[in-house]
N, CA, C, O and CB atoms as a CASP TS submission, in Angstrom:
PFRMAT TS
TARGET T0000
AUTHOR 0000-0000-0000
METHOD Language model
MODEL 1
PARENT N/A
ATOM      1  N   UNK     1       1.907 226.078 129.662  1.00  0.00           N
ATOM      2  CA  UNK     1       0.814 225.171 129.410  1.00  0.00           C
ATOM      3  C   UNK     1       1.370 223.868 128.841  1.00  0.00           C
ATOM      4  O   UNK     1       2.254 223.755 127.992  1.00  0.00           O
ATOM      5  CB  UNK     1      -0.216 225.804 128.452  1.00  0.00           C
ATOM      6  N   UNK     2       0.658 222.863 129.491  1.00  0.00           N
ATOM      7  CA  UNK     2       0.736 221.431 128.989  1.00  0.00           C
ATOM      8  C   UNK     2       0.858 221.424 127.332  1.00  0.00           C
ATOM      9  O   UNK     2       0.240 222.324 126.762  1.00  0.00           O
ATOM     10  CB  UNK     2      -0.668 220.582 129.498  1.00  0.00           C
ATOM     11  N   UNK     3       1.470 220.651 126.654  1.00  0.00           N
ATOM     12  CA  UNK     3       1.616 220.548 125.172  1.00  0.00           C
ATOM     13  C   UNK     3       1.021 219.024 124.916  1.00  0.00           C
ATOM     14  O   UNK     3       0.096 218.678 124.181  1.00  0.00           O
ATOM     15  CB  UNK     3       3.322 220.778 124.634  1.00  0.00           C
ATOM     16  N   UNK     4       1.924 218.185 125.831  1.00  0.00           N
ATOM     17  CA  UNK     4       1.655 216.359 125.820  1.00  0.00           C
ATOM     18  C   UNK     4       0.459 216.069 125.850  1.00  0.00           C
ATOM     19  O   UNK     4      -0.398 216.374 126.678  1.00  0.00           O
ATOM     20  CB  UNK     4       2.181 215.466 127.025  1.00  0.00           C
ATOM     21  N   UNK     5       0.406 215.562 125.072  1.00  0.00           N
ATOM     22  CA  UNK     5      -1.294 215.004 124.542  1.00  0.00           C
ATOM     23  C   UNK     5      -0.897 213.185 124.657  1.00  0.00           C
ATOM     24  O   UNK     5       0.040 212.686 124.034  1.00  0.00           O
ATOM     25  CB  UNK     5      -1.875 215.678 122.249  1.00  0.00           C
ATOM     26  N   UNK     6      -1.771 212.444 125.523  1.00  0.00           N
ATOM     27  CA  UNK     6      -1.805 211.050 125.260  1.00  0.00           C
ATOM     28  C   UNK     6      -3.507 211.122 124.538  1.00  0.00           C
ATOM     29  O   UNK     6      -4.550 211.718 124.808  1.00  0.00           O
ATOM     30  CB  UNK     6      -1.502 209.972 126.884  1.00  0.00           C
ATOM     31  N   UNK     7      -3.115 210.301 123.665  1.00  0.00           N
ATOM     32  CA  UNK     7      -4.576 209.545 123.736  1.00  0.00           C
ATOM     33  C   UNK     7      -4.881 208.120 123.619  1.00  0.00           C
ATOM     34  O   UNK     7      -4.425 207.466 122.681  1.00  0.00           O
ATOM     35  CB  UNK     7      -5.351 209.999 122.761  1.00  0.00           C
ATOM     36  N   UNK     8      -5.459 207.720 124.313  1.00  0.00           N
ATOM     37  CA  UNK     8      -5.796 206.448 124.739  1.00  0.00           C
ATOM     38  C   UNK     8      -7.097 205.820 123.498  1.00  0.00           C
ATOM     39  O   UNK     8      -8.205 206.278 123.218  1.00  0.00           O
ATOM     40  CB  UNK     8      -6.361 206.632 126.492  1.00  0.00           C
ATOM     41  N   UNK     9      -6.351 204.604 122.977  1.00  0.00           N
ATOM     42  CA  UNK     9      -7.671 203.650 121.877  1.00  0.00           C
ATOM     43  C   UNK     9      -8.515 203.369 122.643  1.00  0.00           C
ATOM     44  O   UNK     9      -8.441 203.198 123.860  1.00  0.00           O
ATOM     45  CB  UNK     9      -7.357 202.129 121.091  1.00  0.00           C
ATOM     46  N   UNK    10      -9.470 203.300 121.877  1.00  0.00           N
ATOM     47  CA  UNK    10     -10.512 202.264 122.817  1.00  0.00           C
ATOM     48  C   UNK    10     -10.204 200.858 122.746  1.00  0.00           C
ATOM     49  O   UNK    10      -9.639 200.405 121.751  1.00  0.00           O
ATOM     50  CB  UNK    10     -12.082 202.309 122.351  1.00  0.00           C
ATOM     51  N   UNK    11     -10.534 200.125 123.734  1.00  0.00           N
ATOM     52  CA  UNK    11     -10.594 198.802 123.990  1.00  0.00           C
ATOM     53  C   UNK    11     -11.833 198.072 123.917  1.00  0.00           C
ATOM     54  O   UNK    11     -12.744 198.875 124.115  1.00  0.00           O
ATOM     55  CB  UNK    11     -10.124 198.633 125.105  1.00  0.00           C
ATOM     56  N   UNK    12     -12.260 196.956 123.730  1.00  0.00           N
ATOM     57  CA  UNK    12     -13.070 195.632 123.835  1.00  0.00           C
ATOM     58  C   UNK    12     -13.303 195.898 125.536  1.00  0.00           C
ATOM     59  O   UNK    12     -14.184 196.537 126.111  1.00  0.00           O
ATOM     60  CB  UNK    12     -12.074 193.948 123.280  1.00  0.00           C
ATOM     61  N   UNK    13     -11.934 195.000 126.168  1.00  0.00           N
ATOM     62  CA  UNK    13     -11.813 195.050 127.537  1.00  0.00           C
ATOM     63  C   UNK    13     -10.651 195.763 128.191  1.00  0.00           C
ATOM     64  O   UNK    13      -9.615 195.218 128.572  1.00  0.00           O
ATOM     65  CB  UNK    13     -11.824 193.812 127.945  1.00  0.00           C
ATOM     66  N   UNK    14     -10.907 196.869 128.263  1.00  0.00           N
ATOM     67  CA  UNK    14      -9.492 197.721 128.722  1.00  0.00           C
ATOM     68  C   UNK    14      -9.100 197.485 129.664  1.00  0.00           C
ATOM     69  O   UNK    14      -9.705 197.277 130.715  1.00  0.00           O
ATOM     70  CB  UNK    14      -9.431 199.005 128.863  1.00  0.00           C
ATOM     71  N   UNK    15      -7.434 197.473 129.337  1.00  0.00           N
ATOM     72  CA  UNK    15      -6.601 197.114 131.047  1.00  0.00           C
ATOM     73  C   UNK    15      -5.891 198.329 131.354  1.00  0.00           C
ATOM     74  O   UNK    15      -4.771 198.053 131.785  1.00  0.00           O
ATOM     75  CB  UNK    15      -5.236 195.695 131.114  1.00  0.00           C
ATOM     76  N   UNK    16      -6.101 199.521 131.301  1.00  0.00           N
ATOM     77  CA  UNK    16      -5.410 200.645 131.332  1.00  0.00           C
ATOM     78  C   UNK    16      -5.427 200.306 133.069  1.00  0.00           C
ATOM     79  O   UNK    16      -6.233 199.615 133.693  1.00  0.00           O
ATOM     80  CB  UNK    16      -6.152 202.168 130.537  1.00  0.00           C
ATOM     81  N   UNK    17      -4.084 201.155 133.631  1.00  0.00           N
ATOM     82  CA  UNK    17      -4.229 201.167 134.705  1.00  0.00           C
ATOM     83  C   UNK    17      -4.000 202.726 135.263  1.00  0.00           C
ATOM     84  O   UNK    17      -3.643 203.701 134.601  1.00  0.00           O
ATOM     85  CB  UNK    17      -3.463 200.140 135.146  1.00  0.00           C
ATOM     86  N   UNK    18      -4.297 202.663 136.594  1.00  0.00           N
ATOM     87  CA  UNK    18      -4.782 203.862 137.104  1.00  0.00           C
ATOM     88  C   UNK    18      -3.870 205.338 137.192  1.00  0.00           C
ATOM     89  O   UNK    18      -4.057 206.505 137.535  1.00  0.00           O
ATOM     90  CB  UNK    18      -5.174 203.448 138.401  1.00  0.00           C
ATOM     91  N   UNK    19      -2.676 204.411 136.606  1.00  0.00           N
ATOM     92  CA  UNK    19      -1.721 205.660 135.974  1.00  0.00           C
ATOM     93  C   UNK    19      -2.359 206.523 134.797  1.00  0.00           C
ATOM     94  O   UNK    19      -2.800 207.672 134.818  1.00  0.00           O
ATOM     95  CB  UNK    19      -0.295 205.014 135.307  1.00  0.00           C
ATOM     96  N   UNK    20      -2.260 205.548 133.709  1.00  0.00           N
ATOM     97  CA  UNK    20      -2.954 205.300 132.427  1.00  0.00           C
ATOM     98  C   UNK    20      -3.712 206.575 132.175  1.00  0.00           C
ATOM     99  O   UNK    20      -3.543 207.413 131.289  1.00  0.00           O
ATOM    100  CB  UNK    20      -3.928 204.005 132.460  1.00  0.00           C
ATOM    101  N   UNK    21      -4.726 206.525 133.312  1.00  0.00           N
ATOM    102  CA  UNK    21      -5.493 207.087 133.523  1.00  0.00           C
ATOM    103  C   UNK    21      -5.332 208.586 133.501  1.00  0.00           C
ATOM    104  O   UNK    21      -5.733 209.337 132.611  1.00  0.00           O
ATOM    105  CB  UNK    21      -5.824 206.587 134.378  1.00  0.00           C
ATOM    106  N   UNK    22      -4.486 209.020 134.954  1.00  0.00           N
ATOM    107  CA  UNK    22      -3.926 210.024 135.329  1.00  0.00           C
ATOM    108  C   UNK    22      -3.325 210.645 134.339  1.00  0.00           C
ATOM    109  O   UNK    22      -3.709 211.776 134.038  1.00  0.00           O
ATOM    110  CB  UNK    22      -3.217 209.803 136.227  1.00  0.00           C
ATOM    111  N   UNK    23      -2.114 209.940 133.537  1.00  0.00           N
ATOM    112  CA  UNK    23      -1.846 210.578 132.349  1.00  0.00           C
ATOM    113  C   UNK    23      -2.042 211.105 131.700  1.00  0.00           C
ATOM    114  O   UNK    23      -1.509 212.169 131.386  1.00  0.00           O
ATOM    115  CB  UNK    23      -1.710 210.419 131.869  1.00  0.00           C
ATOM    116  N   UNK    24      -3.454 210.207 130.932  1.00  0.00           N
ATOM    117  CA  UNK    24      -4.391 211.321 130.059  1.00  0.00           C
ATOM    118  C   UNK    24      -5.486 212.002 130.171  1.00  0.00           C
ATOM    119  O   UNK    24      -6.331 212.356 129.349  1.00  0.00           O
ATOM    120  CB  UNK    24      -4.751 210.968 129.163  1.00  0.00           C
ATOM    121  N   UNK    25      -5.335 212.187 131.618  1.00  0.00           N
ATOM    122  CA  UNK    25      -6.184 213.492 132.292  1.00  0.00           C
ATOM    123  C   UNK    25      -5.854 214.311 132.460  1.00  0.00           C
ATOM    124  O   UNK    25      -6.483 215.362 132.336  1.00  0.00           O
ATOM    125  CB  UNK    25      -6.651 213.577 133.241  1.00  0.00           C
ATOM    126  N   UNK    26      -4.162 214.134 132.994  1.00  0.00           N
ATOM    127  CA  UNK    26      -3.394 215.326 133.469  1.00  0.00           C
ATOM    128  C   UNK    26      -2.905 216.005 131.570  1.00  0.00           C
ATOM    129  O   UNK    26      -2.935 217.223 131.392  1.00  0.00           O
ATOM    130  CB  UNK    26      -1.715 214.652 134.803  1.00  0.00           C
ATOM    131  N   UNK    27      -2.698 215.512 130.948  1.00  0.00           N
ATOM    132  CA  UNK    27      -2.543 216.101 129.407  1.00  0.00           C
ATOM    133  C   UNK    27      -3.490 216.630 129.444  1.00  0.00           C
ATOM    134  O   UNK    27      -3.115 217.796 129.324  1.00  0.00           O
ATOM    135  CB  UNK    27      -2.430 215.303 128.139  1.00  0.00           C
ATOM    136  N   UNK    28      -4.628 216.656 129.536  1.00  0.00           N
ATOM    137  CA  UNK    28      -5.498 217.893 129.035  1.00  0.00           C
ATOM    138  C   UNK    28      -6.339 219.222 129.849  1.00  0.00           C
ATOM    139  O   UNK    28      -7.146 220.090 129.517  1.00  0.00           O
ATOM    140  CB  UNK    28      -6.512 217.219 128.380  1.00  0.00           C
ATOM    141  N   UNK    29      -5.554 218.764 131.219  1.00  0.00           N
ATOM    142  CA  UNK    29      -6.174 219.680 131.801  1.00  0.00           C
ATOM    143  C   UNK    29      -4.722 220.836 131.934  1.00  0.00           C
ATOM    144  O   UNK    29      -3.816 220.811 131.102  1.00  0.00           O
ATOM    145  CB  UNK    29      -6.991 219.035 133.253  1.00  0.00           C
ATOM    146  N   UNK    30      -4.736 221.625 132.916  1.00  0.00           N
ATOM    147  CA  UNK    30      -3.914 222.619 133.229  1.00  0.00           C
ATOM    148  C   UNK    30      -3.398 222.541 134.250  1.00  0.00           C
ATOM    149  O   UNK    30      -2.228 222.902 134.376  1.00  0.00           O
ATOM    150  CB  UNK    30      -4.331 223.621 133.192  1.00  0.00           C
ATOM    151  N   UNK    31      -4.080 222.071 135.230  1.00  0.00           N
ATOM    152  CA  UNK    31      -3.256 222.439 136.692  1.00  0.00           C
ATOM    153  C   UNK    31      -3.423 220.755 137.687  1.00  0.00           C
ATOM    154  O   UNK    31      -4.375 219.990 137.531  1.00  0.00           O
ATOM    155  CB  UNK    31      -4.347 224.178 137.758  1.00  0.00           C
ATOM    156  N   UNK    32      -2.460 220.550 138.491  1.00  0.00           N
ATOM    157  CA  UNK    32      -2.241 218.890 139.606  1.00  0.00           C
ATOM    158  C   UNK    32      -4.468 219.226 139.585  1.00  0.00           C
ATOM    159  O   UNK    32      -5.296 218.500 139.035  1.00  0.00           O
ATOM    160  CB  UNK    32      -0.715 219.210 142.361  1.00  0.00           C
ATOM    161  N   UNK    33      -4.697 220.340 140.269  1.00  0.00           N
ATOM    162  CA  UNK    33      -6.207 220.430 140.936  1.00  0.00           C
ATOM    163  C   UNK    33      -6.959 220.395 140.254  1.00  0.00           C
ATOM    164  O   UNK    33      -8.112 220.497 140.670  1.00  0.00           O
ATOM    165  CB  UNK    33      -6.636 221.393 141.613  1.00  0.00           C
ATOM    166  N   UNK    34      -6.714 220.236 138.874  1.00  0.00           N
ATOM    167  CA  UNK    34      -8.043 219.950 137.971  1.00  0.00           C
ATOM    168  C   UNK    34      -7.979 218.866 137.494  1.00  0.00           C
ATOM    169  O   UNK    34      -9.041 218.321 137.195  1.00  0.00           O
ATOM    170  CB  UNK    34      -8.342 220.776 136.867  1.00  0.00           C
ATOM    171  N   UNK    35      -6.546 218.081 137.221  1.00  0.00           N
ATOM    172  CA  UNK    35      -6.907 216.431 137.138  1.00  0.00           C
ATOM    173  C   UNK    35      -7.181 215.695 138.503  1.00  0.00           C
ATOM    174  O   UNK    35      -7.650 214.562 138.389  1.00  0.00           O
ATOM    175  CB  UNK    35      -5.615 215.591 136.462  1.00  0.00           C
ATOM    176  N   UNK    36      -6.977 216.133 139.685  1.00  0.00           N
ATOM    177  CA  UNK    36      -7.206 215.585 140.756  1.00  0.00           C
ATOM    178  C   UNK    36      -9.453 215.298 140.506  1.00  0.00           C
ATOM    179  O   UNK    36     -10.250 214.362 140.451  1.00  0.00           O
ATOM    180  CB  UNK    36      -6.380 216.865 142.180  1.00  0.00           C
ATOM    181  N   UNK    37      -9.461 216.495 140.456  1.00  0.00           N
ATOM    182  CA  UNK    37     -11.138 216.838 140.242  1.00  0.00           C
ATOM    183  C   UNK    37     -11.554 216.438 139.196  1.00  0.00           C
ATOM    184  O   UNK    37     -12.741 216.668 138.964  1.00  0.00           O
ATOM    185  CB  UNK    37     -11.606 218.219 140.211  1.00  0.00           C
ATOM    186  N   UNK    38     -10.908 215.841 138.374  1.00  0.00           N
ATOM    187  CA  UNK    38     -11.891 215.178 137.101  1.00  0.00           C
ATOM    188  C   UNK    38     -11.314 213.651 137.164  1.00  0.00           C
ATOM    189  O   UNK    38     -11.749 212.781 136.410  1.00  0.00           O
ATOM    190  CB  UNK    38     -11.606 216.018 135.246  1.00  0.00           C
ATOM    191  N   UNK    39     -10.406 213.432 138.027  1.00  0.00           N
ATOM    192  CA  UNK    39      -9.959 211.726 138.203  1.00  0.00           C
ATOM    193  C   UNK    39     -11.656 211.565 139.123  1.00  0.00           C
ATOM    194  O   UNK    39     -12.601 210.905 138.691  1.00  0.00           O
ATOM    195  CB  UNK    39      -7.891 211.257 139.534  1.00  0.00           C
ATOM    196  N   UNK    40     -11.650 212.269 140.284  1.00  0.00           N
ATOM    197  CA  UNK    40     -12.438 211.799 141.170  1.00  0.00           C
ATOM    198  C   UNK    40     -13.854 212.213 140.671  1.00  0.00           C
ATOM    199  O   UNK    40     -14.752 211.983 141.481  1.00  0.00           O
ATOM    200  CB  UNK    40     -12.043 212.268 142.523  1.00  0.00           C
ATOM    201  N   UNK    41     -14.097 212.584 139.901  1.00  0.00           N
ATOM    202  CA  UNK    41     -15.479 213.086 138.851  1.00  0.00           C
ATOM    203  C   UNK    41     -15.895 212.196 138.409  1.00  0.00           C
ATOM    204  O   UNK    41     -17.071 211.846 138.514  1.00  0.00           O
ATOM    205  CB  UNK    41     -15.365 213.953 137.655  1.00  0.00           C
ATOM    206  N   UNK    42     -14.957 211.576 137.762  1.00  0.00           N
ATOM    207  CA  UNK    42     -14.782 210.073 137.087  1.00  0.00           C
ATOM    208  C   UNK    42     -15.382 208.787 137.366  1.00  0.00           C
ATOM    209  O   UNK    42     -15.996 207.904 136.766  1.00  0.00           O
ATOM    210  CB  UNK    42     -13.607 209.706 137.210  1.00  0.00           C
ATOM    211  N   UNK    43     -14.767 209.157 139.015  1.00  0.00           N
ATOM    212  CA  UNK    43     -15.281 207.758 139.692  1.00  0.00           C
ATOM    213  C   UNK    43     -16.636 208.094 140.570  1.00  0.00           C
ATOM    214  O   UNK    43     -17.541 207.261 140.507  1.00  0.00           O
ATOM    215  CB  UNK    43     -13.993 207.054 140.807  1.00  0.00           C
ATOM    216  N   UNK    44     -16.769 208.918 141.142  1.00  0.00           N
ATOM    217  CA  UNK    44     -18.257 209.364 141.087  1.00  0.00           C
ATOM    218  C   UNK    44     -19.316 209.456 140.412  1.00  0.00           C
ATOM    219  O   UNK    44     -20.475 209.589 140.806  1.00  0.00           O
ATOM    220  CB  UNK    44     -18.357 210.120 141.225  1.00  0.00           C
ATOM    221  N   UNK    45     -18.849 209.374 139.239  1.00  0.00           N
ATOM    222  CA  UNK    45     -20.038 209.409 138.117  1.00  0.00           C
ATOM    223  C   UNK    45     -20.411 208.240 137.726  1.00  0.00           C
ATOM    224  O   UNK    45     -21.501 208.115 137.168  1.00  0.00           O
ATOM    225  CB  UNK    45     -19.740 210.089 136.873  1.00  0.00           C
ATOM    226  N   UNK    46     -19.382 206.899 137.992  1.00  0.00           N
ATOM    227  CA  UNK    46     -19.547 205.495 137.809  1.00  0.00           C
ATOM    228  C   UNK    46     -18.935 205.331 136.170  1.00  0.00           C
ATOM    229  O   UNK    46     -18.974 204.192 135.704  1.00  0.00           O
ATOM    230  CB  UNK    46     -21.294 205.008 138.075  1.00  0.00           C
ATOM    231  N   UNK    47     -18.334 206.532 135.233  1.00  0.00           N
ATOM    232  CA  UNK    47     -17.866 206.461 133.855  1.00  0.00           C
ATOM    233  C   UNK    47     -16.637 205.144 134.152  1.00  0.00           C
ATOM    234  O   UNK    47     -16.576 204.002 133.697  1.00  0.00           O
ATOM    235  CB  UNK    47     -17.195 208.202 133.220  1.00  0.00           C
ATOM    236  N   UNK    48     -15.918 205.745 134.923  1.00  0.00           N
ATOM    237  CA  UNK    48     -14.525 204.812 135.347  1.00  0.00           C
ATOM    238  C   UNK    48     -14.687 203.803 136.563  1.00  0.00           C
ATOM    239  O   UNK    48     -15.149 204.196 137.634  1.00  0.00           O
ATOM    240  CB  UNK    48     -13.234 205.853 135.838  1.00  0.00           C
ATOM    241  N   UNK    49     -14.317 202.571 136.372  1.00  0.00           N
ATOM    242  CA  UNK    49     -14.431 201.660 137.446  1.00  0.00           C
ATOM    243  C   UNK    49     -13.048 201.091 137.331  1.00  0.00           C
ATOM    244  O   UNK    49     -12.427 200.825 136.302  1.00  0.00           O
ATOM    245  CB  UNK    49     -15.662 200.592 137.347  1.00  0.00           C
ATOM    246  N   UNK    50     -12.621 200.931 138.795  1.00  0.00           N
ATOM    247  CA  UNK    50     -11.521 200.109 139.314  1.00  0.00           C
ATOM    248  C   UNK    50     -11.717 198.425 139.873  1.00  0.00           C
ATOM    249  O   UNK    50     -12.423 197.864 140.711  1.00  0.00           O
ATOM    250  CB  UNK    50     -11.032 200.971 140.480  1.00  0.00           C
ATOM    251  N   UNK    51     -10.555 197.969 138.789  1.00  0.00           N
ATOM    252  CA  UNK    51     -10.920 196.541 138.977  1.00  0.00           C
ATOM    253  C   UNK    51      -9.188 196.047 139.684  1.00  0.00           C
ATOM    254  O   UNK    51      -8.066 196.545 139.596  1.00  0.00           O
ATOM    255  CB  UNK    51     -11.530 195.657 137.155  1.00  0.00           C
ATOM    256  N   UNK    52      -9.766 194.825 140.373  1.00  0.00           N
ATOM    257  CA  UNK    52      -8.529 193.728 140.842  1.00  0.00           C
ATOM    258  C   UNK    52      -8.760 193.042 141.125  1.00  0.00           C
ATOM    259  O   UNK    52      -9.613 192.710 141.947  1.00  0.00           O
ATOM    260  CB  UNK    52      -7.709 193.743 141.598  1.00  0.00           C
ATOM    261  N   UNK    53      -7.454 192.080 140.014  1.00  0.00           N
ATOM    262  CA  UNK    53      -7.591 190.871 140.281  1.00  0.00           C
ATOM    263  C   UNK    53      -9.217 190.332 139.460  1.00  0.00           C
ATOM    264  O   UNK    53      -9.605 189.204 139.767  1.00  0.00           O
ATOM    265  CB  UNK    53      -7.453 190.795 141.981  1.00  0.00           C
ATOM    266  N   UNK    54      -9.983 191.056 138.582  1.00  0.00           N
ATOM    267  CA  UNK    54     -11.386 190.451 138.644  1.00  0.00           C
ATOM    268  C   UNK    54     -12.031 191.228 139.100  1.00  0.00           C
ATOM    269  O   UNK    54     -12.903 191.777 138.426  1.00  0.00           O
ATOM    270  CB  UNK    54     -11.645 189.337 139.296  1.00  0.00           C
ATOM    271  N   UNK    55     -11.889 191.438 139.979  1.00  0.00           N
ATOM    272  CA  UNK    55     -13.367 191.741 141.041  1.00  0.00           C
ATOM    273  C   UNK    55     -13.166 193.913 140.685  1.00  0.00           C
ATOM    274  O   UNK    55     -12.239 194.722 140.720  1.00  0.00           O
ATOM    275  CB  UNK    55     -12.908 190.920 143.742  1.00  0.00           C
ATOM    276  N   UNK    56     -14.385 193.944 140.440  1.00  0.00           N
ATOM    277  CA  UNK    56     -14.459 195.563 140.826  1.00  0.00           C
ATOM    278  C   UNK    56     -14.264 196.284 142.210  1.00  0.00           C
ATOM    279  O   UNK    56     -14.637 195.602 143.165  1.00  0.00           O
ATOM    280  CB  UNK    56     -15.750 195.988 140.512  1.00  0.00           C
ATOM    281  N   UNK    57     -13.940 197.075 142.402  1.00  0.00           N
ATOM    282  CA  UNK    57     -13.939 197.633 143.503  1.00  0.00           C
ATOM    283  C   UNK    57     -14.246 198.994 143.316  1.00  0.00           C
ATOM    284  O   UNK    57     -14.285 199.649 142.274  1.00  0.00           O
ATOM    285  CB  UNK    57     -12.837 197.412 144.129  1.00  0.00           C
ATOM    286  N   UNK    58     -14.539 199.442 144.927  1.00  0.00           N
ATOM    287  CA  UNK    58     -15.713 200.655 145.382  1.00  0.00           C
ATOM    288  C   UNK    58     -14.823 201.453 145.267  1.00  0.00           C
ATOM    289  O   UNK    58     -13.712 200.974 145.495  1.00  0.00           O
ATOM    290  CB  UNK    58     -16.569 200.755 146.877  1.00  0.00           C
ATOM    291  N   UNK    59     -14.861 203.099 144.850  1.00  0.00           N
ATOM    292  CA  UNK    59     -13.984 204.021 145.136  1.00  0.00           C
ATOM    293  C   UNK    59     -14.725 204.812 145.625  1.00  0.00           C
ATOM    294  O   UNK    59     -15.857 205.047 145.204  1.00  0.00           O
ATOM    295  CB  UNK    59     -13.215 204.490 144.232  1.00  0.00           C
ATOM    296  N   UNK    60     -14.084 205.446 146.781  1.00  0.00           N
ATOM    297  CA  UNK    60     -14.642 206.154 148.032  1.00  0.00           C
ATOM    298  C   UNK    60     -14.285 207.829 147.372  1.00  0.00           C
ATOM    299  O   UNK    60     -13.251 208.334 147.809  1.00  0.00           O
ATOM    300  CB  UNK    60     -13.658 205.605 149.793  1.00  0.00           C
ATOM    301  N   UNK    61     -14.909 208.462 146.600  1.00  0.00           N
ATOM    302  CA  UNK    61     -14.647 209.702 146.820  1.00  0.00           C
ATOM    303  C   UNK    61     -15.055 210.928 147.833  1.00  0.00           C
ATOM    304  O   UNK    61     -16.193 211.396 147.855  1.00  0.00           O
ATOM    305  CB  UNK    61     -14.852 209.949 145.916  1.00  0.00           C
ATOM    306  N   UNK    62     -14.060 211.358 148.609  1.00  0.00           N
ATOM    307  CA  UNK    62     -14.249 212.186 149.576  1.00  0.00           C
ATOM    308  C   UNK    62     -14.074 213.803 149.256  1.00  0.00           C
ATOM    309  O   UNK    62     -14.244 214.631 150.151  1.00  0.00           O
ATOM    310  CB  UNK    62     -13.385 211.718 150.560  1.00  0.00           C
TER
END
């Protein structure tokens, strides 16, 4: 079992990037298939949005 714990501050305007992300998802879950399923949970739910450059962009979860 995972031990590595990130935890991420909160931000004003966060620039975490989509690693960032992965990181401290994959720390708390257990297995590649359950951070895969709570990255894309994420963005389905509209909690997490992907930005560039400015502009937001759509994430297509399939």
């Amino acid at each position: 079992m995972k031990r590595n714990r990130q935890i991420l501050k909160p931000r004003k305007f966060s620039s975490l990037s989509l690693g960032d992300l992965i990181l401290a998802v994959s720390s708390c879950t257990s297995s590649n298939r359950e951070t895969v399923a709570t990255v894309a949970d994420l963005f389905a739910s509209g909690q997490v949005r992907l930005q560039d450059n400015g502009r937001f962009l759509r994430v297509r979860v399939c």
